[in-house]
N, C-alpha and C positions, 0 to 999 in steps of 0.2 A: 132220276134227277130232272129238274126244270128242263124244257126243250130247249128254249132260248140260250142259256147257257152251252150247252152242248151244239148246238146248234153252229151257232156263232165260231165257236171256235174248229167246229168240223171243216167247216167253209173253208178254211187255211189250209185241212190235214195236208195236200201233197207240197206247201213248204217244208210245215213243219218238220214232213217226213224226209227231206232232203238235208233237213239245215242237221236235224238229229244224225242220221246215220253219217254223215260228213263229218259231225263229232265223232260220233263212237269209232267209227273206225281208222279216225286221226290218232284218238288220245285213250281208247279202252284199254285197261291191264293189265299188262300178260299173266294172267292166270293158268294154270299147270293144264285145265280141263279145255282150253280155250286150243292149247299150242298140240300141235298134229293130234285134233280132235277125233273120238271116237264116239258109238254109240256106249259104252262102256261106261266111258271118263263120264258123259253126261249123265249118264244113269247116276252112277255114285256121286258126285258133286250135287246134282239137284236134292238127293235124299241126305247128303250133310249139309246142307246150308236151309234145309225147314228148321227155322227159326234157331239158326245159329250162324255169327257174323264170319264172313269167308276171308280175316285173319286168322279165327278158332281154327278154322278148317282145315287149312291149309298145310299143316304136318303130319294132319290123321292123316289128309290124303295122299299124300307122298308117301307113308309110311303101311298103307291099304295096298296102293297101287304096285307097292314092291313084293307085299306078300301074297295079296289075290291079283293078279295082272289084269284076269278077265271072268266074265259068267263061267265058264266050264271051271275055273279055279276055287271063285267063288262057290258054286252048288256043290263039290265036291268036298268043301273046308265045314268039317261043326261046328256046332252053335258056339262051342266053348270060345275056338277061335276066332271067329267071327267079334264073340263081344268083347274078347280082350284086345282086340285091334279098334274097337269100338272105345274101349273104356274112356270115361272123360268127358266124350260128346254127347252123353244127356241123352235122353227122348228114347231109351235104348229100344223100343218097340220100330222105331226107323229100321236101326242093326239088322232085327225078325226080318221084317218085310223083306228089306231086299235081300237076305237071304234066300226067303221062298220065293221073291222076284225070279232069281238068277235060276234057280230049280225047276221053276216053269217054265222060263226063256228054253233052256236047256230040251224040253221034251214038246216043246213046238217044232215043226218043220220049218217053219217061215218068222220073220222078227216082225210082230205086229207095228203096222206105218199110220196109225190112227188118234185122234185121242181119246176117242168112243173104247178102242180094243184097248189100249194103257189102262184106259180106268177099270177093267178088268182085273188087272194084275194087283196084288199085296203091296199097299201104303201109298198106290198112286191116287190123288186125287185129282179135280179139272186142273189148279196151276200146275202139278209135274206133271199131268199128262200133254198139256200143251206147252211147256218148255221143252221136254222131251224131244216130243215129236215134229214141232218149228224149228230146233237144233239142227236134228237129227237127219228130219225127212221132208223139213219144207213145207210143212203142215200148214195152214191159215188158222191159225188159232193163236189167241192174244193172251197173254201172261197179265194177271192182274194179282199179284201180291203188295205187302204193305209199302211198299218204296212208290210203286207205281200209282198206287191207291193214291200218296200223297202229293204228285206229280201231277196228276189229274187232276184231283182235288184244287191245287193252287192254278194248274192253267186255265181253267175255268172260274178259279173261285165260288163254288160249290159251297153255299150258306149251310145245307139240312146236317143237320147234329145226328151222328151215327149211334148206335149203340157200340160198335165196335170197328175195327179192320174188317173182320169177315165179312160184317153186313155190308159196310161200304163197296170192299169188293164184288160185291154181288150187284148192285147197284152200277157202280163203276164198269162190268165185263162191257156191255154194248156198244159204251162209247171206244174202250180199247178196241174192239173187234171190227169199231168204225174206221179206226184211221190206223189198222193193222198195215204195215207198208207189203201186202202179200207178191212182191216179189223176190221179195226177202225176209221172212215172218223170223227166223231164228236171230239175224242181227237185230233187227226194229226192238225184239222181245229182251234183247240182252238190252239192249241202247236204252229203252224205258230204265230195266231195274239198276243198272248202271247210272245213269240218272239221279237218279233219286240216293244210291249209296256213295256217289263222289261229291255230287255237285247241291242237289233239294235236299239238303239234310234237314230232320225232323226242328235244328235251334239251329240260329245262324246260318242261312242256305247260302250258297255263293253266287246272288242272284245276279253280282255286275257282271260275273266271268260264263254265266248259262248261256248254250249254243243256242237256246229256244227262247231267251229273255222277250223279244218281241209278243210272241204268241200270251204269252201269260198276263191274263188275266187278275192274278191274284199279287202283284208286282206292279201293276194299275192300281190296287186297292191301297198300297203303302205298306199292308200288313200281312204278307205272306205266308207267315208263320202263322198265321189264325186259321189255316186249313191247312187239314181236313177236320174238321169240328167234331169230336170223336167225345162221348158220355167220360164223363172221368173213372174209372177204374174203382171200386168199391176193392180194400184191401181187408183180408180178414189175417188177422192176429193169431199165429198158433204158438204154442210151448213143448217141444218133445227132448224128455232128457234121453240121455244114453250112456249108458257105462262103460267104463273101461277095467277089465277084466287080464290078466296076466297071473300064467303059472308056467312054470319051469321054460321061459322062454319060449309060451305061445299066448295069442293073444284071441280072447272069446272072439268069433261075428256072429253074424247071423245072416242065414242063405234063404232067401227069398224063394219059394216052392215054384215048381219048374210052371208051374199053371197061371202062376201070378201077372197081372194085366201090367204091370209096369215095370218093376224090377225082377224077372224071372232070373234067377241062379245067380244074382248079383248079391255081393257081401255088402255089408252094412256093421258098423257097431251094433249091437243090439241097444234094446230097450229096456227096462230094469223085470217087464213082462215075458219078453223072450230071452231074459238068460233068470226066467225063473226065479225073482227078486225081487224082495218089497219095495218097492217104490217108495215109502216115505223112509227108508233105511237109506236107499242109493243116493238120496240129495243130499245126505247127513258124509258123504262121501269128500274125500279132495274135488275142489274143482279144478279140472285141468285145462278147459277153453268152454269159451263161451262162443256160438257161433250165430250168423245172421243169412238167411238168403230168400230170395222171393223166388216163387214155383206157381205160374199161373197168377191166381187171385189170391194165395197166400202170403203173409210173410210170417218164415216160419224162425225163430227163436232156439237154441238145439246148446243145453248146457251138458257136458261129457264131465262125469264124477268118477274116480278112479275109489273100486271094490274090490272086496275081496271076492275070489272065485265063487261060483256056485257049490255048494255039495252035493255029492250024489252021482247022478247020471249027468252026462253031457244035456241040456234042455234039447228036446223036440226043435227043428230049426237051426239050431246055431251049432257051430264045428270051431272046434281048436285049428289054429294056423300059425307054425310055427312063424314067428320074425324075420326069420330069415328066408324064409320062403313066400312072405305075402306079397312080390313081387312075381308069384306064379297061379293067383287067384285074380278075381274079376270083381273090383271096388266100384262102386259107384262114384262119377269123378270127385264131389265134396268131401265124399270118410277118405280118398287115399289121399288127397292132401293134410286134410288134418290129421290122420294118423299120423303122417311122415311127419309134421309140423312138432307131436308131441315126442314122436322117438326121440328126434333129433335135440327137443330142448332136455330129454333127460337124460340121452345120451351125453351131450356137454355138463348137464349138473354132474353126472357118475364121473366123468372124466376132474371136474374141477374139484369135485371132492376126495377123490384118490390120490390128489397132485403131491407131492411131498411142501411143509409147511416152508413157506422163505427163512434161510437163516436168520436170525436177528443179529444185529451189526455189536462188535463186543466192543465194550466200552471199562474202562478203568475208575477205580474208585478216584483217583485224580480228576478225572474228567467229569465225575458226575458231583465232587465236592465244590460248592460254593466260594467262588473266589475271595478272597480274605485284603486284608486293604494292602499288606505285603504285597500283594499279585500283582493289583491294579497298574497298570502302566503308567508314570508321573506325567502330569497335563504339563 
C-alpha cells in the first residue's frame, strides 16, 4: 500500500493502541472461548469461525465442547463422530483437519508456542496460526482477516482496488504487524476483529459511536463504506437437480467416497446420475422444492423431483436410510434441512388427508323451501 498512507497513520499507532484495547476490554462479548480460556477452546473456535459468523457457531460449540472437552477426547473420537457433531457448519474438511490437528498435538511432547510450528499442523494457515498463538502464548504476530482487512482499509482510506480479501490481506499484514500492541498481541488481535464485527460493519458502520473515530482516515473522506475497494465478485450460474426417492419407509442418499476432497462420508440427495436415472425422466417427476444458495463463486439452483425408486441393485454410492433413523447419518447442513422441510409438509398433507370429513350441518326441507308470501312477516 502507498507509504504515506500507512505512514501517517503509524505515527498515531501507540494512541490508537490504547484508545482500542480501552475499548475492547470495556465492551468485548462474552464469548464461551473467551471465559476461563484455554488452549483448546481457542484451537476449536478459531477453526469454527473460518468463514463462518460466531452467532453460527456458537451452539456447535457448546455442543463440541460437551462431547470432546479436550485434544485427548478429541484424537480418541472417529471421523463418524467428529462430523456429526460437525454437521451444519459447512467447510467440513475444517472438522478433518482438527481432527488430525488433536492426533498430532496428542503424540508431541511439548505444545508448539510458534506460528512458523502451527503452520505445520492440518488446516492451520498464517491467520490461525497467529490467533492461535497471540491468544494462547503471547506470540507477536498480527491477525489480518476480512474484518480487520476492512478496518484498515478505512483507517487509512487505502484507494488500490483489490482483486479480493486474500490479496488485501496480504498487502494489509505489515501495516497490522506495525502497530501490533506486542504487549499484548492476543487482545490487540481480538480488539482489531472485534472491531470490524460490532462496530466497522461492511454497510452502515457505527462510525459516531467507534472508540478509534479520531484515527480514521476513511470518516475524513465522508464515504467510509467505499473501502476497502475489493474487484466485484464474477458469480457463475449452476442448475443441479436431485431426486427424491422413497421405499418401504427409507429414503435413497448418496455417501460421498471416504477420499472425496469436500464432502467425504457425508449424505446428500442424490442426483438422477447417482441413483442410476435418466435425467430427462427425473425432471418429468413432482417438484417438491426448489432451492437457492451461493458456495464460493457459485450460485447454485438445486430443483428436488420426487421418483419412483431405482430397479435393481442399490446404485454404486448411494444407501437406503430408513426415516426414522436419518437422524443417525451425517447430512450435509442444506439436504437435512430440506429433507426435514419436505417430511414435515407431507407429513401434514398425510395427516390432513386422513382427517375424517366435517359433518355437514342437517337442514330440513322446510328450511331449505322458499318462503311463500304466507311466510313473509306483514310490514
Amino acid at each position: 500500500m502507498p507509504r504515506d498512507s500507512a505512514s501517517v497513520f503509524t505515527a498515531s499507532a501507540p494512541d490508537f493502541q490504547r484508545a482500542l484495547l480501552a475499548w475492547y476490554r470495556a465492551s468485548a462479548r462474552a464469548l464461551p472461548w473467551r471465559e476461563s480460556p484455554s488452549l483448546y477452546k481457542t484451537v476449536v473456535s478459531e477453526f469454527m469461525l473460518q468463514q463462518t459468523q460466531v452467532k453460527t457457531v456458537l451452539p456447535y460449540f457448546a455442543r463440541w465442547l460437551d462431547a470432546l472437552p479436550n485434544f485427548a477426547a478429541l484424537a480418541a473420537a472417529p471421523e463418524s463422530r467428529v462430523l456429526k457433531l460437525w454437521e451444519g457448519l459447512g467447510y467440513y474438511s475444517r472438522a478433518r483437519n482438527l481432527h488430525k490437528l488433536a492426533q498430532q498435538l496428542n503424540a508431541l511432547p511439548a505444545e508448539p508456542r510458534t506460528p512458523a510450528e502451527w503452520r505445520e499442523l492440518p488446516g492451520v494457515g498464517p491467520y490461525t496460526a497467529a490467533a492461535i498463538t497471540s491468544i494462547s502464548f503471547s506470540a507477536p504476530a498480527a491477525c489480518v482477516d476480512g474484518n480487520v482487512v476492512r478496518v484498515l482499509a478505512r483507517l487509512t482510506a487505502e484507494a488500490t482496488e483489490f482483486r479480493d480479501s486474500a490479496s488485501a490481506a496480504k498487502v494489509f499484514t505489515p501495516l497490522a504487524e506495525a502497530i501490533l500492541t506486542v504487549e499484548s498481541p492476543g487482545d490487540h488481535n481480538q480488539a482489531m476483529m472485534e472491531l470490524g464485527a460490532t462496530v466497522c460493519f461492511r454497510q452502515n458502520p457505527l462510525c459516531l459511536t467507534c472508540p478509534v473515530r479520531v484515527f480514521c482516515a476513511g470518516v475524513r473522506t465522508g464515504e467510509p463504506e467505499s473501502f476497502p475497494r475489493l474487484a466485484a465478485k464474477k458469480m457463475e450460474q449452476r442448475s443441479v437437480v436431485r431426486v427424491w426417492c422413497e421405499r418401504r419407509g427409507a429414503l435413497l442418499l448418496h455417501r460421498a467416497e471416504a477420499g472425496a476432497r469436500r464432502f467425504a462420508n457425508i449424505h446428500e440427495l442424490p442426483t438422477p446420475e447417482q441413483a442410476s436415472l435418466d435425467p430427462k425422466n427425473a425432471v418429468r417427476g413432482p417438484l417438491l422444492a426448489t432451492k437457492r444458495r451461493g458456495i464460493t463463486r457459485f450460485q447454485i439452483t438445486e430443483s428436488i423431483h420426487e421418483v419412483a425408486a431405482p430397479r435393481g441393485k442399490t446404485p454404486a454410492g448411494a444407501v437406503w436410510v430408513r426415516v426414522a433413523e436419518l437422524n443417525d447419518v451425517t447430512l450435509s447442513g442444506p439436504h437435512r434441512r430440506w429433507i426435514t422441510e419436505i417430511l414435515q409438509r407431507e407429513t401434514a398433507r398425510a395427516i390432513k388427508s386422513s382427517a375424517p370429513a366435517e359433518p355437514r350441518r342437517a337442514t330440513s326441507r322446510l328450511s331449505r323451501r322458499r318462503p311463500s308470501d304466507a311466510d313473509r312477516t306483514p310490514a
